[in-house]
N, C-alpha and C positions, 0 to 999 in steps of 0.2 A: 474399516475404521483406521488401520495403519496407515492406508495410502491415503485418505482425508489429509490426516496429521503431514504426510510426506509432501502433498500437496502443499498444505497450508503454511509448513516451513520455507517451502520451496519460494512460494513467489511474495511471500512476505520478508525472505532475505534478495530476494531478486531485487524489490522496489525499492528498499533499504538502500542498496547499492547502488542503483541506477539513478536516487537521490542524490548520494553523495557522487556521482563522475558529472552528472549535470549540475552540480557546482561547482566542479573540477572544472568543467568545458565552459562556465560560466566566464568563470578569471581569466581563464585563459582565449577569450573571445572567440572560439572554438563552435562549431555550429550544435545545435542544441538537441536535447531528447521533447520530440513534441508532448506537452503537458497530456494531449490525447490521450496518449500511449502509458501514462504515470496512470492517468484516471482509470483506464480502461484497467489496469495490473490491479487497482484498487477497489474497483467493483468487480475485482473476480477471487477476490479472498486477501489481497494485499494491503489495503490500509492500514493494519495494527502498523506493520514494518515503513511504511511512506510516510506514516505519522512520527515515528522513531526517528525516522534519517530525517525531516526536513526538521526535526525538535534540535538533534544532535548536530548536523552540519548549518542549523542555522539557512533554511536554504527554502523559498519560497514564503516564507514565513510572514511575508507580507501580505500576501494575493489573499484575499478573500475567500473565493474559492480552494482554496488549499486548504488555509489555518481553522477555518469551520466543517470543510468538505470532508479534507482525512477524518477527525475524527467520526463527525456522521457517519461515514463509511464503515467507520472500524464497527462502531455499534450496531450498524446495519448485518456487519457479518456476522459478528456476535449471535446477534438475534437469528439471524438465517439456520447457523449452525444449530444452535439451541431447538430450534424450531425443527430442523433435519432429524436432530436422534428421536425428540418427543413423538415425532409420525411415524419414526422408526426404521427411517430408512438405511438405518447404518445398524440395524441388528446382525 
């Protein structure tokens, strides 16, 4: 249950961050983080944090796919998680 959490910190402060340098590299006409790569962090437990940074750096927050996407995501994880301790797999 510890390394869940350690997990879930991990790549939802990763995405977080990798939000905000992809609007750093934006400004700066700087070659980009492919959005793949943002989604992919995000369907593997990071959305809460993708959501965060593209609210707080203001960044994507136009693309449809982002501003509906992350949060769908987040809830998806949500529910994944919820749904992992209830079958019990994290006793």
């Amino acid at each position: 249950m510890i390394l869940l959490g350690v997990y879930l910190a991990a790549v939802n402060l990763l995405l977080f961050v990798l939000m905000g340098a992809d609007k750093r590299m934006a400004r700066q006409g700087r070659r980009r983080i492919p959005e793949r790569w943002l989604f992919a962090l995000a369907w593997l437990g990071g959305a809460a944090g993708g959501w965060i940074g593209m609210r707080l750096w203001r960044h994507k927050t136009k693309h449809r796919s982002f501003s509906a996407g992350f949060p769908i995501l987040t809830l998806l994880n949500i529910a994944l998680i919820i749904t992992a301790f209830r079958i019990g797999w994290f006793e």
